[in-house]
mmCIF file of the C-alpha atoms, coordinates in Angstrom:
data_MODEL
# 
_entry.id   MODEL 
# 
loop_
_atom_site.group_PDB 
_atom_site.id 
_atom_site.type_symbol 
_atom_site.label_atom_id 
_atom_site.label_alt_id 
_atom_site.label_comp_id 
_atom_site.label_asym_id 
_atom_site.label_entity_id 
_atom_site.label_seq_id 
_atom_site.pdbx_PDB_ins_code 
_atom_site.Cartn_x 
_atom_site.Cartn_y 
_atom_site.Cartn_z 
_atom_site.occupancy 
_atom_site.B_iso_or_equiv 
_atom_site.pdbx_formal_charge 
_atom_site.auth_seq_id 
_atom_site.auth_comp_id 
_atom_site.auth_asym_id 
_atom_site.auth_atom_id 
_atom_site.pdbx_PDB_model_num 
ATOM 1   C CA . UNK A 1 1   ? 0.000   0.000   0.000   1.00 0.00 ? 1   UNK A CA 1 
ATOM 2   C CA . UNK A 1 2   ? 2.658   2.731   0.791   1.00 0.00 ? 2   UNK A CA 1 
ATOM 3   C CA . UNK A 1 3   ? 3.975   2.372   -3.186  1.00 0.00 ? 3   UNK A CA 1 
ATOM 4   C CA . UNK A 1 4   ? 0.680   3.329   -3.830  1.00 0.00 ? 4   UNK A CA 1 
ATOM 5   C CA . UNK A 1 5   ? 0.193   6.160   -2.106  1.00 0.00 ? 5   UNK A CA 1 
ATOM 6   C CA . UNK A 1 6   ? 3.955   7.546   -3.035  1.00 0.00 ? 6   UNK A CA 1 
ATOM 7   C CA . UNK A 1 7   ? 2.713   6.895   -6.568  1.00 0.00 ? 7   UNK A CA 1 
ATOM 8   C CA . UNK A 1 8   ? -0.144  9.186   -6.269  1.00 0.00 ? 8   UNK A CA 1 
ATOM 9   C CA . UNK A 1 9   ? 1.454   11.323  -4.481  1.00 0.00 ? 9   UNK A CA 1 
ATOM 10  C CA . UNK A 1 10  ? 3.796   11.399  -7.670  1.00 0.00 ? 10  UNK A CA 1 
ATOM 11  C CA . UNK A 1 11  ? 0.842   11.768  -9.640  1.00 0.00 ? 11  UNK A CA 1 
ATOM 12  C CA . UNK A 1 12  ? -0.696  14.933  -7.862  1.00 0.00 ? 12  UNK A CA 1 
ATOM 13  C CA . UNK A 1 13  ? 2.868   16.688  -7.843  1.00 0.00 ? 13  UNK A CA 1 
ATOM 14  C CA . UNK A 1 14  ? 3.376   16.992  -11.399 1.00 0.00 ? 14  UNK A CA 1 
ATOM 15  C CA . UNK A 1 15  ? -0.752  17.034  -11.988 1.00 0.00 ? 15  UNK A CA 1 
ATOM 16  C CA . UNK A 1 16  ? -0.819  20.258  -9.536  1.00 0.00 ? 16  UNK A CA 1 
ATOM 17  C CA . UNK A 1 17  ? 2.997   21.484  -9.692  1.00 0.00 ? 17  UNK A CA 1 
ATOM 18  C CA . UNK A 1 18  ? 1.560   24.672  -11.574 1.00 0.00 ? 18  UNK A CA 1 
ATOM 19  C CA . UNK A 1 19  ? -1.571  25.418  -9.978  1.00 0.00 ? 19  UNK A CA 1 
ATOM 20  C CA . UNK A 1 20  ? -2.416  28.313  -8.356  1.00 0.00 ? 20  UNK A CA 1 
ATOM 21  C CA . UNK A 1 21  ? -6.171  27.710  -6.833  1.00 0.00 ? 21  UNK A CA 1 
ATOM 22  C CA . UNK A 1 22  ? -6.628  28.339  -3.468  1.00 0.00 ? 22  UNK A CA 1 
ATOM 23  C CA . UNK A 1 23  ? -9.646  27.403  -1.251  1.00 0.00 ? 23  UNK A CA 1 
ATOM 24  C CA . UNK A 1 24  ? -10.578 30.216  1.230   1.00 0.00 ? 24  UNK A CA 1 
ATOM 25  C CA . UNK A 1 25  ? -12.575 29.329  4.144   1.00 0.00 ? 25  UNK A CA 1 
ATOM 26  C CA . UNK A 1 26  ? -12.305 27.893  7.678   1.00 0.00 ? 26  UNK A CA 1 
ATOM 27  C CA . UNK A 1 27  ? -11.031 24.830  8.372   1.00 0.00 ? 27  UNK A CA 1 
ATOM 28  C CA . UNK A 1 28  ? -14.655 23.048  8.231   1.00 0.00 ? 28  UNK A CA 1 
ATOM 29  C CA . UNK A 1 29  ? -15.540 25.026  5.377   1.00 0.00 ? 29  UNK A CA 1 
ATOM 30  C CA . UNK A 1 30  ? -12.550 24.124  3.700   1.00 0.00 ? 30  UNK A CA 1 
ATOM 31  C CA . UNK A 1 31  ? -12.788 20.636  4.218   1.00 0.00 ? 31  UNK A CA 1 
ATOM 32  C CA . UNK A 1 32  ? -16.457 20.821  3.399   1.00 0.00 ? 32  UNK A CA 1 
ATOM 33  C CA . UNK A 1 33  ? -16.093 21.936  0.046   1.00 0.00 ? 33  UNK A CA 1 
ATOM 34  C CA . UNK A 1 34  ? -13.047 19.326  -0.342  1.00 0.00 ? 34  UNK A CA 1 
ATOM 35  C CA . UNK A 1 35  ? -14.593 16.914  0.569   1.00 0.00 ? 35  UNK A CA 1 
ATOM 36  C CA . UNK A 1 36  ? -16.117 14.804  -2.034  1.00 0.00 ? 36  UNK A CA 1 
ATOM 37  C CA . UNK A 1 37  ? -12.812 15.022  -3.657  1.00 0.00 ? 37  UNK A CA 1 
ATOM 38  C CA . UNK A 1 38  ? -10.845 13.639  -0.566  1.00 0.00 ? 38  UNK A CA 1 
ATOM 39  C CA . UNK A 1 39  ? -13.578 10.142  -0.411  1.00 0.00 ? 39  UNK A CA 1 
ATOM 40  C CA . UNK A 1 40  ? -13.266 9.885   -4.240  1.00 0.00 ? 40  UNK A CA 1 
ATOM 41  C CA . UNK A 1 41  ? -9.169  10.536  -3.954  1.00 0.00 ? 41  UNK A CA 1 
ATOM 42  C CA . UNK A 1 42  ? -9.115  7.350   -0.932  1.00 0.00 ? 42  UNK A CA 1 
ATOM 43  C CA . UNK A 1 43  ? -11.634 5.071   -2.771  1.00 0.00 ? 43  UNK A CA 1 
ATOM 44  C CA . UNK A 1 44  ? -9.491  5.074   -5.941  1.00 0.00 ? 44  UNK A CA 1 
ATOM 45  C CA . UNK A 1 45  ? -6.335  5.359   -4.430  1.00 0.00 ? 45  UNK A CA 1 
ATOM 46  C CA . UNK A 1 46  ? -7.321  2.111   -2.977  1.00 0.00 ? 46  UNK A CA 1 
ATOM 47  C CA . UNK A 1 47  ? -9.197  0.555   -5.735  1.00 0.00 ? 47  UNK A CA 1 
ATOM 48  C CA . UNK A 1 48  ? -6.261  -1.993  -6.902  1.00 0.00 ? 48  UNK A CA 1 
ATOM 49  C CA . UNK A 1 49  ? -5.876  -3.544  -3.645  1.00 0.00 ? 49  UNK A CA 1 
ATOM 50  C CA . UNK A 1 50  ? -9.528  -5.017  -3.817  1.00 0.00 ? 50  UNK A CA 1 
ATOM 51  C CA . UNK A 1 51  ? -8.486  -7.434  -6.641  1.00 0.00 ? 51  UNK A CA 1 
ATOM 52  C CA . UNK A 1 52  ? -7.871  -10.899 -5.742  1.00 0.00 ? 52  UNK A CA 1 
ATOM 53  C CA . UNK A 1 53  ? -9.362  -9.269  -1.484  1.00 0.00 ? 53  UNK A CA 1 
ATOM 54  C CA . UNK A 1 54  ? -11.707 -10.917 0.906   1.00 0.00 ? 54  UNK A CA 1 
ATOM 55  C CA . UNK A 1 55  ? -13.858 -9.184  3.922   1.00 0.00 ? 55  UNK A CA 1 
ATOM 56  C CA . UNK A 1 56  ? -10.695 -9.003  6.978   1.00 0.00 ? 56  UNK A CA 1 
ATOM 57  C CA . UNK A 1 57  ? -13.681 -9.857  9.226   1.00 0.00 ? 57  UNK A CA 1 
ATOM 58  C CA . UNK A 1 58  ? -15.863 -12.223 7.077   1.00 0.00 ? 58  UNK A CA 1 
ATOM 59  C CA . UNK A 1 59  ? -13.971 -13.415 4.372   1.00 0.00 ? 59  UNK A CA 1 
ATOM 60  C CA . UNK A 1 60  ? -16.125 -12.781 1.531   1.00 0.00 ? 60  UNK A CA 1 
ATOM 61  C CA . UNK A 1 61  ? -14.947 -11.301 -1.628  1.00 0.00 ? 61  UNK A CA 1 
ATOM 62  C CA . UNK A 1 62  ? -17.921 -9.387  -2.481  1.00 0.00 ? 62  UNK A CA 1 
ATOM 63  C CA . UNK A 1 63  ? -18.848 -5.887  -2.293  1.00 0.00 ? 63  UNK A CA 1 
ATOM 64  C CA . UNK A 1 64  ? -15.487 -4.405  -1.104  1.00 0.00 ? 64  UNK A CA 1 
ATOM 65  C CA . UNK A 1 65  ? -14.690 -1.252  0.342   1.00 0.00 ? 65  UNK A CA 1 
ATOM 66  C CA . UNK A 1 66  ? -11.378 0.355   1.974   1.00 0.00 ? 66  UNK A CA 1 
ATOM 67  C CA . UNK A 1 67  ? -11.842 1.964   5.332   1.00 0.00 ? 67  UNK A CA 1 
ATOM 68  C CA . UNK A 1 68  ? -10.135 4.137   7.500   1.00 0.00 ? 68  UNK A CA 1 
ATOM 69  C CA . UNK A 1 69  ? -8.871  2.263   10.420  1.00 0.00 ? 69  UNK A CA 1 
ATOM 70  C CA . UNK A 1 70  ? -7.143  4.574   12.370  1.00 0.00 ? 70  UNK A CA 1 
ATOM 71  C CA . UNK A 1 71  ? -7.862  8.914   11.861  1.00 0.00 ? 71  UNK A CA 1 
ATOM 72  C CA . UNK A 1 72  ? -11.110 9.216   9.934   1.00 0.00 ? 72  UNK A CA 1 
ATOM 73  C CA . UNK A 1 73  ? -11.528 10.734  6.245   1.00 0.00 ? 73  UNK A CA 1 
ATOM 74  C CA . UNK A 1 74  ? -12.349 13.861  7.918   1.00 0.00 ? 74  UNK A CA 1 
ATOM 75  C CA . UNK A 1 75  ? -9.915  13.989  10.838  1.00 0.00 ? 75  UNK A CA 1 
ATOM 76  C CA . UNK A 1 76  ? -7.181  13.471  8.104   1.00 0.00 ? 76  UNK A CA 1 
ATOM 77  C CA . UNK A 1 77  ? -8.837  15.942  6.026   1.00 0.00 ? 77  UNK A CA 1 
ATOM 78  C CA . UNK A 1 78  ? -8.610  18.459  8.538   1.00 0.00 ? 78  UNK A CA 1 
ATOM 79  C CA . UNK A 1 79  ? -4.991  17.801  9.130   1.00 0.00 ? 79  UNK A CA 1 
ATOM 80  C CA . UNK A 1 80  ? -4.138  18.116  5.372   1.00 0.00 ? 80  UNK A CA 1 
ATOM 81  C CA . UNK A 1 81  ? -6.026  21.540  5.257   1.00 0.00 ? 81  UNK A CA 1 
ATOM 82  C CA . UNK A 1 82  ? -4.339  22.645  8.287   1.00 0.00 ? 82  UNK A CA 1 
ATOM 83  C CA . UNK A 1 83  ? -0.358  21.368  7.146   1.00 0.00 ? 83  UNK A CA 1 
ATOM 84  C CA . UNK A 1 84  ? -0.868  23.540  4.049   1.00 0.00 ? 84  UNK A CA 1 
ATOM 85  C CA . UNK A 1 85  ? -0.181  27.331  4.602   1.00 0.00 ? 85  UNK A CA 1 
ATOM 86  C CA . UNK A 1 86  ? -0.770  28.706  1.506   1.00 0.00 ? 86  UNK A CA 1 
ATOM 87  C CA . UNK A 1 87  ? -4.201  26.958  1.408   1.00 0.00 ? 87  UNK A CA 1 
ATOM 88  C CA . UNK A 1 88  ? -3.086  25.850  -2.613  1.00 0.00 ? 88  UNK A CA 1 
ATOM 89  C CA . UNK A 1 89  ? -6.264  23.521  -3.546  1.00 0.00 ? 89  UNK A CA 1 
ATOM 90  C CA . UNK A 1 90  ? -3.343  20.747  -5.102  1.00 0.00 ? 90  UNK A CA 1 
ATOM 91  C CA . UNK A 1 91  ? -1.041  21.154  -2.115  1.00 0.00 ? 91  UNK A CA 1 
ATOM 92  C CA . UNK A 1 92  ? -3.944  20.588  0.465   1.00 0.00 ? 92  UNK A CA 1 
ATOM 93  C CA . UNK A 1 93  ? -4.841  17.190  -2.336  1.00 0.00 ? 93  UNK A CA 1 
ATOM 94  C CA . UNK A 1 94  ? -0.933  16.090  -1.689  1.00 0.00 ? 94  UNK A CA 1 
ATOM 95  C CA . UNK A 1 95  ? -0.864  16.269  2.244   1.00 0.00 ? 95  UNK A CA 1 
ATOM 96  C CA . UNK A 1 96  ? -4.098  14.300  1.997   1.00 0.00 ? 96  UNK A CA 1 
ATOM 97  C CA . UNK A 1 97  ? -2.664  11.679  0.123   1.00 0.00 ? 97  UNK A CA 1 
ATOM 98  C CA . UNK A 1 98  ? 0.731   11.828  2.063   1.00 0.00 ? 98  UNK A CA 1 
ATOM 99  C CA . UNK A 1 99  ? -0.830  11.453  5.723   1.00 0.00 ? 99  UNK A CA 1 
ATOM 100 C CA . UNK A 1 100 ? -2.404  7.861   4.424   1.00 0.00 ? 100 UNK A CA 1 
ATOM 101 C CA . UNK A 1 101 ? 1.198   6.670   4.464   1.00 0.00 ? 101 UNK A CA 1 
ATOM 102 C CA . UNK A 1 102 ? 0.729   6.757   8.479   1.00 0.00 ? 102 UNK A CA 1 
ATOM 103 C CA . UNK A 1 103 ? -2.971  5.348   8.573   1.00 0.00 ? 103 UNK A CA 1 
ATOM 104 C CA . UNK A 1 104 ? -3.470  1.728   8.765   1.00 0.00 ? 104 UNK A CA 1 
ATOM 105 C CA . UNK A 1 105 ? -6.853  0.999   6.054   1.00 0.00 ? 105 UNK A CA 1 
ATOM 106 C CA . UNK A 1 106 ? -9.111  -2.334  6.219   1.00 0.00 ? 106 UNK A CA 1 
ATOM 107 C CA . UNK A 1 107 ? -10.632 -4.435  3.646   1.00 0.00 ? 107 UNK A CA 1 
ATOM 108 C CA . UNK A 1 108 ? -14.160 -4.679  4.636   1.00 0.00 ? 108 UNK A CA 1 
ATOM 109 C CA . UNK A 1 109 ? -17.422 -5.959  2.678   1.00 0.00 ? 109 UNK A CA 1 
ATOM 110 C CA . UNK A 1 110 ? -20.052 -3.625  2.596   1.00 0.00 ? 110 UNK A CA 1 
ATOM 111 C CA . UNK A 1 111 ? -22.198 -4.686  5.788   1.00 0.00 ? 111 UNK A CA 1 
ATOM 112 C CA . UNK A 1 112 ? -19.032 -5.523  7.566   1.00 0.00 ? 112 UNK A CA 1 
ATOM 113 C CA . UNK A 1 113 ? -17.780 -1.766  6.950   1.00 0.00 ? 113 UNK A CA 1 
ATOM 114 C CA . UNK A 1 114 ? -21.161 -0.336  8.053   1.00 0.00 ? 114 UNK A CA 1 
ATOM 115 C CA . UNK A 1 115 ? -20.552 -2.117  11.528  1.00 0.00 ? 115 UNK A CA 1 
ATOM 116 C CA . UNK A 1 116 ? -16.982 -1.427  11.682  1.00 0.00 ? 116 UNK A CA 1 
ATOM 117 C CA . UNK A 1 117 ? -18.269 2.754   10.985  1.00 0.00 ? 117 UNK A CA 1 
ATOM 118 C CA . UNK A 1 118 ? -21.320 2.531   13.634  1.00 0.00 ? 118 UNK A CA 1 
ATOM 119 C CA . UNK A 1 119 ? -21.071 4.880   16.395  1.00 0.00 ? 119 UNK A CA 1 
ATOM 120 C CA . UNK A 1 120 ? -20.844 2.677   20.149  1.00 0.00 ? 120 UNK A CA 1 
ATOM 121 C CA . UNK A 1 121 ? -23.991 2.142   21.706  1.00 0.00 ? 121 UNK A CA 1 
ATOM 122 C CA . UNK A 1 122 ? -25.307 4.794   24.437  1.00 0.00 ? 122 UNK A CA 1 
ATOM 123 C CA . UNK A 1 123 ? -26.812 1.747   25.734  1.00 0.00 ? 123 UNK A CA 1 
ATOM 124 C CA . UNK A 1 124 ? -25.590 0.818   29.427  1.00 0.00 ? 124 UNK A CA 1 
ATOM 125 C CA . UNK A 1 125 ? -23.229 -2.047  29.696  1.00 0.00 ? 125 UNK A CA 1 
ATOM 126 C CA . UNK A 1 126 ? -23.666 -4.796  31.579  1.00 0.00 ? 126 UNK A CA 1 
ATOM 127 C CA . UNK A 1 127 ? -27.677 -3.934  32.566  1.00 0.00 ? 127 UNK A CA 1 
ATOM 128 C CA . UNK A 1 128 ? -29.582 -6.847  33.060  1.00 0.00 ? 128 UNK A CA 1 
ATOM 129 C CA . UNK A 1 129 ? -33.108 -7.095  32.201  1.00 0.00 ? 129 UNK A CA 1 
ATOM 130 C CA . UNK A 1 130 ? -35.907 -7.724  34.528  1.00 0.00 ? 130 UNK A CA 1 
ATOM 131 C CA . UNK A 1 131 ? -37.043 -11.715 34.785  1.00 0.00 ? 131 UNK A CA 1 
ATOM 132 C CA . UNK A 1 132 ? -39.569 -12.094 31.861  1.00 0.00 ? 132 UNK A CA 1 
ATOM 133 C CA . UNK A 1 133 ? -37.836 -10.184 30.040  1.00 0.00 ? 133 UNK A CA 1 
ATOM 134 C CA . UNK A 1 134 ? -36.412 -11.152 26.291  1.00 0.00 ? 134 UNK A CA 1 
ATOM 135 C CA . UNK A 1 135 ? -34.053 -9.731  23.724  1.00 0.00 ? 135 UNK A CA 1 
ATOM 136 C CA . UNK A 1 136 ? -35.147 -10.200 20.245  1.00 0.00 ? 136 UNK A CA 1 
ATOM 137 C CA . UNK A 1 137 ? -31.717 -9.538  17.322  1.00 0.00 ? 137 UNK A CA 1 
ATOM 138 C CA . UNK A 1 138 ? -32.763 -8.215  13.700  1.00 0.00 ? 138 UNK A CA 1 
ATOM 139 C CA . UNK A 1 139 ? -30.336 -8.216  11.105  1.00 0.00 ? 139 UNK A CA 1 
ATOM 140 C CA . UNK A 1 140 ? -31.433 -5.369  8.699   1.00 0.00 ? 140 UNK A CA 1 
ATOM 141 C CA . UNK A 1 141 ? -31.770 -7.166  5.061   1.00 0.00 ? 141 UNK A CA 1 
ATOM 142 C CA . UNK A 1 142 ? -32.070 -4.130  2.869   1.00 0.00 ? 142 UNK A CA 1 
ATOM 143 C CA . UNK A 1 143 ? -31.570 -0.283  2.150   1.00 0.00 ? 143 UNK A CA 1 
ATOM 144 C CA . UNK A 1 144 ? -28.462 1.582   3.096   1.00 0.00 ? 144 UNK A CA 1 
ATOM 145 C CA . UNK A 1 145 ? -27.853 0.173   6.020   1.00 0.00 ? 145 UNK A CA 1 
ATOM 146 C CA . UNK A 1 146 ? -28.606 -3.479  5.354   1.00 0.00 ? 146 UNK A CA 1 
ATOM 147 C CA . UNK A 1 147 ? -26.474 -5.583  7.805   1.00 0.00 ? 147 UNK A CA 1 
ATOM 148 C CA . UNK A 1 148 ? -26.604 -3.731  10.583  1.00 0.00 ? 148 UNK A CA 1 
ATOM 149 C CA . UNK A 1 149 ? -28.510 -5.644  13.349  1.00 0.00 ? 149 UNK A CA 1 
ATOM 150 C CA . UNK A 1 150 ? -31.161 -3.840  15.819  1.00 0.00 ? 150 UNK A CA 1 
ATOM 151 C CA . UNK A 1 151 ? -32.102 -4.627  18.919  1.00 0.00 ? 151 UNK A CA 1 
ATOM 152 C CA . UNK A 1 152 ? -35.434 -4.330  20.601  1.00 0.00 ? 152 UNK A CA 1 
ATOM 153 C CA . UNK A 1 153 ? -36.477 -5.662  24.049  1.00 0.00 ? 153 UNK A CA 1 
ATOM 154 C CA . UNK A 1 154 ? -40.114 -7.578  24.961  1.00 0.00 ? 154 UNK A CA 1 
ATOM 155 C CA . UNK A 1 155 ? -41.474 -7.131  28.521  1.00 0.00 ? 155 UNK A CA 1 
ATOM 156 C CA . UNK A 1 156 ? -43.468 -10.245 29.900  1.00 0.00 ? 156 UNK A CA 1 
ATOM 157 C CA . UNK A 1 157 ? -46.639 -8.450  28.678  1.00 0.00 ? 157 UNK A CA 1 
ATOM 158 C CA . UNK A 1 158 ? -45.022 -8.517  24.892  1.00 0.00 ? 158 UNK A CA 1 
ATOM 159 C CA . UNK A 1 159 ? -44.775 -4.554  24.636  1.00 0.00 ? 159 UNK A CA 1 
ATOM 160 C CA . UNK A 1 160 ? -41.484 -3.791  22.307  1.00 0.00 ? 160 UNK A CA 1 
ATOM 161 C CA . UNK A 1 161 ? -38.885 -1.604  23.295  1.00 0.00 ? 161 UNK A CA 1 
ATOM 162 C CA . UNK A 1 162 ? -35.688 -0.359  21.104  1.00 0.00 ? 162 UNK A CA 1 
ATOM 163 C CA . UNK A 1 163 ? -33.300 0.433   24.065  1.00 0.00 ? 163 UNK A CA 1 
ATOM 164 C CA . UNK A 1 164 ? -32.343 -0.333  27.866  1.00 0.00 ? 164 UNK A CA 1 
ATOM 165 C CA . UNK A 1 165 ? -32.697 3.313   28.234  1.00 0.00 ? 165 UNK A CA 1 
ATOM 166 C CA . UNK A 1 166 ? -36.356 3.527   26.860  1.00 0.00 ? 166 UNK A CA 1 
ATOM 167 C CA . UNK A 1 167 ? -37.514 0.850   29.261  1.00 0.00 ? 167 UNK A CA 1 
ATOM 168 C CA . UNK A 1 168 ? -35.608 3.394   32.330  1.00 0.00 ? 168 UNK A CA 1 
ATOM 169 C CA . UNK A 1 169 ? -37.940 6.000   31.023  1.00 0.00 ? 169 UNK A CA 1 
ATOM 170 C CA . UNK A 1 170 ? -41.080 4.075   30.511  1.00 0.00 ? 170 UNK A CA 1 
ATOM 171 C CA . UNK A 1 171 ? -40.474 2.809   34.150  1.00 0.00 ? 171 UNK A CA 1 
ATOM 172 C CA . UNK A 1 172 ? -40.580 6.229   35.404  1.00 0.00 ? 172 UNK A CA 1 
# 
């Protein structure tokens, strides 16, 4: 992986070694209007390593994606924008590029990536449920985020509940 991001950082030298834009902005802004150009910069960066690739967590070799397994896209982003003084649009590209050389990325299949990106649970750890109660698991089998799997909680009456905190309140 690191000869391909020195390549394209090769690439974006010469591409941008005359360039003059500049992006003007805060840091968020910056990186906001950047920012479809940063995802589509990692995803193709990345794209040859998906050849002859299975899932790191479930070993398929379908529907593969790169992830970020260390900073984020936009934590990295931010840092790029930041490392570049002169705010020069190809310069900003570059340090982009260049702070992947330091970032660990996984090969994931689609639903495994949407569970490695989920924020942690809120939920309490280590609650146990009232006696009666039962935990029902629903893997979601379509839509954007198929494969991620919700929870919801029956009390001995059969009334559903989506979280350990919702049954707190309704006890209330």
């Amino acid at each position: 992986m690191e000869t391909l991001v020195k390549n394209k950082i090769k690439f974006l030298t010469k591409k941008y070694e005359n360039s003059t834009a500049t992006v003007n902005g805060t840091t968020q802004e910056i990186y906001h209007i950047m920012e479809a150009s940063f995802r589509n910069m990692f995803q193709n960066m990345y794209k040859p390593i998906l050849k002859d690739k299975c899932c790191e967590h479930c070993k398929t070799t379908t529907k593969l994606n790169r992830c970020h397994a260390g900073k984020t896209r936009p934590e990295i982003g931010y840092e790029a924008i930041e490392m570049t003084k002169s705010k020069n649009h190809g310069q900003i590209m570059i340090n982009f590029v260049a702070l992947h050389l330091k970032e660990p990325v996984k090969i994931l299949c689609e639903p495994c990536h949407r569970k490695f990106d989920a924020k942690p649970s809120k939920e309490p750890k280590n609650q146990k449920l009232p006696e009666g109660w039962t935990i029902k698991e629903v893997v979601r089998q379509s839509g954007a985020t198929a494969g991620r799997v919700d929870k919801y909680y029956y009390s001995p009456s059969g009334k559903k509940f989506r979280s350990l905190l919702e049954i707190e309140r309704y006890g209330q």
